[in-house]
C-alpha positions in Angstrom: 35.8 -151.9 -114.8 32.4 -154.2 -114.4 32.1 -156.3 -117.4 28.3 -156.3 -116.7 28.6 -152.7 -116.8 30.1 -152.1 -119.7 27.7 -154.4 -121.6 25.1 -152.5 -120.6 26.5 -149.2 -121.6 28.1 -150.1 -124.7 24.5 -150.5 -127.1 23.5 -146.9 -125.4 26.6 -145.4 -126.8 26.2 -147.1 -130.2 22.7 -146.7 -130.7 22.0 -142.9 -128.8 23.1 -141.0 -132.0 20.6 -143.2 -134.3 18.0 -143.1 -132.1 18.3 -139.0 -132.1 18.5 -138.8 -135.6 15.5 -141.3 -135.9 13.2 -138.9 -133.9 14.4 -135.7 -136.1 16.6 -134.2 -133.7 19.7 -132.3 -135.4 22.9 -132.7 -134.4 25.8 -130.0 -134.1 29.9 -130.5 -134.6 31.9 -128.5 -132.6 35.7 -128.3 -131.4 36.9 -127.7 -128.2 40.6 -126.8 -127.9 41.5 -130.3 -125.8 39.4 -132.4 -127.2 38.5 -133.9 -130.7 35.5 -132.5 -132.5 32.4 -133.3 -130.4 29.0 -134.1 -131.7 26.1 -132.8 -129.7 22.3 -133.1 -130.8 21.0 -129.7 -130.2 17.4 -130.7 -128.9 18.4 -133.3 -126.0 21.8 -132.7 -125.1 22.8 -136.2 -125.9 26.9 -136.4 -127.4 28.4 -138.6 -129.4 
């Protein structure tokens, strides 16, 4: 794995959920049977 890369990616991860919630968009929980519960904001797609 790139360290660059990662870097890069990392403050995206982190800071895509508040960014959706700081524009109004809701978010939605749900489970899928091989994963964890999955957070998805309803209005762009984005997960978390």
């Amino acid at each position: 794995m790139n360290a660059v890369r990662v870097a890069l990616e990392l403050p995206v991860i982190v800071l895509g959920p508040v960014l959706c919630r700081l524009r109004g968009h809701r978010w939605h929980a749900w489970q899928h049977h091989a994963a964890p519960t999955l957070r998805i904001c309803i209005r762009c797609g984005r997960t978390s």
